[in-house]
Each structure stands twice: as C-alpha cells, then as structure tokens.
C-alpha positions in Angstrom: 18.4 51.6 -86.5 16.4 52.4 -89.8 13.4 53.7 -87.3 15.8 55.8 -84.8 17.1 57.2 -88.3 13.6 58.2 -89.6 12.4 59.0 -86.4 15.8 61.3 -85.4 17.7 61.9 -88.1 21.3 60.7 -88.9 22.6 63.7 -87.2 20.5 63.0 -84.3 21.8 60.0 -83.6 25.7 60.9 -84.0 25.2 63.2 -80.9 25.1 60.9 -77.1 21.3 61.8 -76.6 18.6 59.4 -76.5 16.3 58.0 -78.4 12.5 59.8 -78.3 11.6 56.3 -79.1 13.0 54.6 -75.8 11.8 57.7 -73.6 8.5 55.7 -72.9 9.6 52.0 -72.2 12.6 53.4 -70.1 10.3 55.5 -68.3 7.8 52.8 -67.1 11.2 50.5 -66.3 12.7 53.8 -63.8 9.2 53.9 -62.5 8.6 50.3 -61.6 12.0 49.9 -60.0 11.3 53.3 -58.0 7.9 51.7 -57.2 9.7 48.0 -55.8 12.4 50.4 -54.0 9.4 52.3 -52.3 7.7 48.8 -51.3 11.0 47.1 -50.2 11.5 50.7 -47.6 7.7 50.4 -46.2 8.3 47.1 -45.7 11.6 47.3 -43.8 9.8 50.3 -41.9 6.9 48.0 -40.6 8.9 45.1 -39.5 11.4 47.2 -37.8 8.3 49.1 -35.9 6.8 45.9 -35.1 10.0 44.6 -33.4 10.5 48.4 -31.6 7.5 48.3 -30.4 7.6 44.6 -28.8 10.4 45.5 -27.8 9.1 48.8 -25.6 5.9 46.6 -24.3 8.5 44.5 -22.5 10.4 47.0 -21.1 7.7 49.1 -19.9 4.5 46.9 -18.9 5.4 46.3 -15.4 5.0 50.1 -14.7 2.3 50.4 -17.1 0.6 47.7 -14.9 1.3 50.1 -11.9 0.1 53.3 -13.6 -3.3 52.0 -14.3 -4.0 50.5 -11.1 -3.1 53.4 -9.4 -5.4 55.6 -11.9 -8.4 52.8 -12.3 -8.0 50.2 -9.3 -10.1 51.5 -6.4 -8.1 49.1 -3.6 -5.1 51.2 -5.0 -6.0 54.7 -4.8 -4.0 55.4 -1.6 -0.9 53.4 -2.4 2.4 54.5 -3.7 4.1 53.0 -7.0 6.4 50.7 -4.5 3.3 49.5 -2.7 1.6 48.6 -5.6 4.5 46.8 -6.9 4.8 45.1 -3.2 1.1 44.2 -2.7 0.7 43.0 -6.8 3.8 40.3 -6.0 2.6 39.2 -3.0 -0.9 38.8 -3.2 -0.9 37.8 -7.5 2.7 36.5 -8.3 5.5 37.9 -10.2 3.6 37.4 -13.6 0.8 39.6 -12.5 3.1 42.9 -13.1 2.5 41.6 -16.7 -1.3 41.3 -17.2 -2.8 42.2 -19.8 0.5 42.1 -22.2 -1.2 39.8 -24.5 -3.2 42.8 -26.2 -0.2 45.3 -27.0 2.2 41.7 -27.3 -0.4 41.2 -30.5 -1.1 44.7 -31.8 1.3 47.1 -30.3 3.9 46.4 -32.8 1.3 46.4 -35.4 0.7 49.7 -33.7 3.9 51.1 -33.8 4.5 49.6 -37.5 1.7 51.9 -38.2 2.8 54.9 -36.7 6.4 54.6 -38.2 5.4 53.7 -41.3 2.9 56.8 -41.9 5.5 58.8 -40.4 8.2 57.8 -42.7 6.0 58.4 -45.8 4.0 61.4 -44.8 8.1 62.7 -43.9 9.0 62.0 -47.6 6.1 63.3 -49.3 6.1 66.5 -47.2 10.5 67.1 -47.4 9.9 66.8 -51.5 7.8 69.5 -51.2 10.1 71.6 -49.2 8.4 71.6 -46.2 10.8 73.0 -43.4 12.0 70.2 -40.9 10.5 71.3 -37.6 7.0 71.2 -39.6 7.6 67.8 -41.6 8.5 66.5 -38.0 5.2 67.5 -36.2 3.0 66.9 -39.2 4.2 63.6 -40.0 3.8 62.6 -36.1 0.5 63.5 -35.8 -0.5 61.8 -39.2 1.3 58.5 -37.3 -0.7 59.0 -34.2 -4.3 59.4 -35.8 -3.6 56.6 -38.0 -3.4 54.3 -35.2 -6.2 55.5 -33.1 -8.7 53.1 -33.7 -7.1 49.9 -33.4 -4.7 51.7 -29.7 -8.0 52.1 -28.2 -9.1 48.7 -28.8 -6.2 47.3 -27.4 -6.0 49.8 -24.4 -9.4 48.7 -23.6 -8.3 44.8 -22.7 -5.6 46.0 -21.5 -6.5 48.1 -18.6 -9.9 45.6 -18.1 -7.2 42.6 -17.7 -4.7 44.9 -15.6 -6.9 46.0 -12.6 -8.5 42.0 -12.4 -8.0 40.0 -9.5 -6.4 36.5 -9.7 -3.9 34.7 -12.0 -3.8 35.9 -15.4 -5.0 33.9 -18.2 -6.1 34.4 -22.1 -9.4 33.4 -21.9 -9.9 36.0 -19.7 -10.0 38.6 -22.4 -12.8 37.1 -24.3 -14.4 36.9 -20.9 -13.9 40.6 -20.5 -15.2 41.6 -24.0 -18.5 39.5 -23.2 -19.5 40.7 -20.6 -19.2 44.1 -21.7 -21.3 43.6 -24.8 -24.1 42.1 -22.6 -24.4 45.6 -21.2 -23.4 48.4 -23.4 -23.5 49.5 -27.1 -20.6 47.9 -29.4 -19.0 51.1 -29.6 -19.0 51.4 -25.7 -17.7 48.2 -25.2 -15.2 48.0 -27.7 -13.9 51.8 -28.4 -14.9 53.0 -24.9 -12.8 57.1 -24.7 -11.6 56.8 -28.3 -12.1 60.6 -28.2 -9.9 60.9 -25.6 -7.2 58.4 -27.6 -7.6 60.4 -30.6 -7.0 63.9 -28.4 -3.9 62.4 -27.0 -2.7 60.7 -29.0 -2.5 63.3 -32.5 -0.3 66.0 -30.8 1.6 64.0 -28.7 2.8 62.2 -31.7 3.3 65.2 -33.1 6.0 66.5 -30.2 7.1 63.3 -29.9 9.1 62.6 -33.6 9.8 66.7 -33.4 11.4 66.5 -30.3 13.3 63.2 -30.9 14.7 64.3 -34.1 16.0 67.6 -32.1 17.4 65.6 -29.0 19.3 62.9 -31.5 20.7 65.6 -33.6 21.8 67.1 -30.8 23.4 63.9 -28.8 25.0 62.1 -32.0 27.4 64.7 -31.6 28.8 63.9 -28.5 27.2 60.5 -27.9 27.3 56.6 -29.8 24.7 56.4 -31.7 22.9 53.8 -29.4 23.1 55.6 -26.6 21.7 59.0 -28.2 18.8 57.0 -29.5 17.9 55.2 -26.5 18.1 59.0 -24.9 16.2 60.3 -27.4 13.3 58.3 -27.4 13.1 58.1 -23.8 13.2 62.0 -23.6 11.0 62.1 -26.4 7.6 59.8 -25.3 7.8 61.7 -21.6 8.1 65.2 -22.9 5.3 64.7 -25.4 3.2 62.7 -23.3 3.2 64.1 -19.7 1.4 67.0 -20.3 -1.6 64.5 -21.9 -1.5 63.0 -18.5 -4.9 64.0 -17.2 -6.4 62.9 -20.1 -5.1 59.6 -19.8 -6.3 59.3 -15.9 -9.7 59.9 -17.0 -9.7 57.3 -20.0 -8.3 54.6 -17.8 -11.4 55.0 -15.4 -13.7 55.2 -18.2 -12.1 52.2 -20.4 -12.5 50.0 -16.6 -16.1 51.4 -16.1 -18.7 48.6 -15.7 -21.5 51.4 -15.9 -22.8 51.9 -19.5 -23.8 55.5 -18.9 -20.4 56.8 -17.6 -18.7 59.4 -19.3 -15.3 61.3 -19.6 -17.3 64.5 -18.0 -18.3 63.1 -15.3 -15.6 60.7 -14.4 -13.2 64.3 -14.6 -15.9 65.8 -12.5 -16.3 63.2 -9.9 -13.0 62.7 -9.9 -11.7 66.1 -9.2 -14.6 66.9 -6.1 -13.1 63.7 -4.4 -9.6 64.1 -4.4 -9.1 67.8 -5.7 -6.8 68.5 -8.5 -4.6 66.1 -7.7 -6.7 63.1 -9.2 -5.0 64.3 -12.4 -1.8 63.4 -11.4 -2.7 59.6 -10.9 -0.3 56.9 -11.3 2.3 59.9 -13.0 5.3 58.4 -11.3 5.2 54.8 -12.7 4.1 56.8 -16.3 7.3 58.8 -16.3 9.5 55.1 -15.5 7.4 53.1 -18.2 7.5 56.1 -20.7 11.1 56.5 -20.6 11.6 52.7 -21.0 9.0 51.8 -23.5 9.7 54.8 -25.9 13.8 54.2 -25.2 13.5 50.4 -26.3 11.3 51.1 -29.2 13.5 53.8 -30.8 16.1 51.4 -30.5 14.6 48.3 -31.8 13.0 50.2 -34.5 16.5 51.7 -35.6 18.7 48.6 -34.8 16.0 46.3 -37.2 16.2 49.1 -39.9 19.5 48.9 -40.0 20.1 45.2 -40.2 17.3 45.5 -42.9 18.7 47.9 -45.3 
C-alpha cells in the first residue's frame, strides 16, 4: 500500500483505476492464458481434421479407386465406372475397391489437420486485420492447400501405385512399391513424382473450396439443420472447386504410376491427347464427381461434429 501510495498518490488510489505497478504482471498473466486458449483451439482444430478427414477416405475410396484406374490402368481405359466396379469385385475381391487406403488412412487426416488448422489461423489473423470475408476465405484456403502439398503428393504417390496393382492387397506391398522405384529414378522422382502439378491444384482449389463452402452453408443454415447444410456444403464445395483441376489431375495420376524415369507431365498431356483427343482429360470424371461429393461431405462433417464435442 505504502508503494501504490508513493508510486500513485493517495488520490490515485481513491479513484477504481489500476495500479501502474500491476499493469506489467497482469499483462504477462492475460497473455499467457490468451496463449493456452490459442493452443487448446489448434489443438481441437487438428484432432477434429484428423477425424474429418478419416472420415472422407472411407466414404470416398472406393470411387477414388475407380477414378484412377480409369485415368492410370491401361486394361481399364475402355471401361465405364460400373464396369470397373464389376470387373475389380470379381476378378480381386470386395477389398480391392479399397487398395491403397493405408496411405491417406495414415496421413490424410494428418493432411486435413493440416489444412484446417492453417486455414483456421491464417482466417483469424487475416479477419483482425479487417480483411473482407470473401478474401479471408480464399486466402486462408489456399494457405491450407500449399501447406499440405508436400506430404499429399507423397501419399498420392502409394496410393495410385497400390490402386492400379494386380492381386490381393497387402502392406508390404507399399515398401515394395517405393523400392523399386528408387532402383530406377532420382529420390525426388520416386517419392514426389507431379508435385508441381499437386501444388497447381491443389493452392486454388483450396482456395474455392472454404470460399464457396462458407457461401453455400450461410446460405442453407437458413432453411436447412445444420447437419444437413454442412454435409451439402462440403459436398458442393470439394466438386465445384475441384472439377475444373480435373485434367490436371488425369495427367498426375499417369505420371505418379509411370515406371519410366524420363516421363513427364508434357508429354504424358501430349501423348495423351493425340490418342484419345480431348477427351483423355475427362478420365475417370464420373467416379471423381461421386467420391468428391462423399469425401469432402464426410469430412466437413466429422471435422464440425469433433469440434463441437471438443469445445
């Protein structure tokens, strides 16, 4: 009391101000809790993407199967989505319609943890700057989708390589995948093979993708439950952003699958396009719209529904 008294004054302290004196201690207390609240939020955000986005693999990888064996599988290049569903069954087994789901099982919602999580924070940092929504959207989404670049192409790569195999699928066959590979091409090549291509697609269409879901769920929430406008949303979302990167995805499914060291996104377009015309873009585009709709539907949903049981 003696030091408030010297420090303020007697007629400082009869007025319901504070202390100069406290100002610094009760600064560093606001700014640790606000630092543990922060923490607690990021957390929350990656376990809830990690559960979405499990969530979307499962709903989605039995088209996703189909989509890149019609873009990538050269005994499927004539066959419609049924028939490579028929001809999969019978000649692999059920499970087969789920190769390769050990790779986005592991990462994808590490993946989608990723994206959500940047998204969330570039989205505060940019709306306390008074960034206007439609921007903050985009921005934030294309932060999110070059964030998880790297490690999507990694993943996408033993994925497709385990999709278009023949026979029963197993986990050593991934390792068996990556070494062959790196007895014939660079580490890069083997390992990132079109991450130029996953970075071109993926940055805008993230981008869309969060602005046009925020738009749709406004817009539903109204007239909608709120589960039902957010599976809607993302659905509506991940095939509006991502159809029109379709062609780019055809070609980096060929060149991810390539066994030739020298191949490249050029020439597979080229080589592509003089044997089957412009429709060689459109590969595997009907079982991309189902498992678009489904996977980016489920993981909106898990995503929100494990947020909310977080907070």
């Amino acid at each position: 009391l003696k030091r408030c008294n010297l420090a303020c004054g007697s007629r400082a302290l009869a007025r319901p101000a504070v202390c100069p004196l406290l100002l610094p201690p009760v600064a560093k207390a606001v700014q640790a809790i606000e630092a543990v609240v922060a923490m607690q939020q990021v957390t929350a955000e990656l376990l809830a993407g990690t559960g979405g986005g499990m969530l979307g693999v499962l709903a989605g990888h039995p088209f996703d199967t189909a989509k890149v064996r019609l873009q990538a599988m050269p005994s499927m290049q004539a066959a419609s989505m049924t028939s490579c569903f028929r001809r999969t069954v019978v000649e692999e087994g059920v499970l087969a319609l789920y190769k390769g789901v050990l790779s986005p099982m592991g990462m994808c919602g590490f993946l989608t943890a990723i994206v959500f999580a940047t998204e969330k924070s570039v989205s505060r940092w940019l709306s306390a700057a008074d960034v206007p929504a439609g921007a903050v959207s985009f921005t934030a989404g294309c932060c999110g989708g070059f964030a998880q670049s790297p490690a999507l192409c990694f993943m996408e790569a033993a994925k497709c390589n385990m999709q278009v195999a023949g026979g029963r699928p197993s986990a050593g066959a991934y390792v068996d995948t990556f070494r062959r590979r790196l007895r014939t091409m660079s580490l890069q090549r083997a390992l990132l093979p079109g991450i130029g291509m996953t970075v071109m697609r993926e940055v805008p269409s993230y981008g869309v993708y969060f602005f046009v879901y925020d738009a749709v769920k406004g817009r539903l929430e109204a007239s909608l439950p709120t589960f039902v406008a957010t599976l809607l949303s993302g659905g509506m979302a991940g095939v509006i952003s991502l159809s029109p990167f379709h062609p780019i995805d055809v070609v980096k499914s060929r060149l991810m699958v390539s066994s030739d060291p020298k191949s490249t996104a050029s020439g597979i377009l080229r080589e592509g396009c003089r044997a089957e015309g412009p429709r060689f873009l459109l590969r595997g585009f009907t079982p991309f719209v189902f498992r678009t709709f489904l996977l980016n539907a489920a993981t909106f949903y898990g995503f929100e529904e494990t947020l909310r049981l977080l907070s």
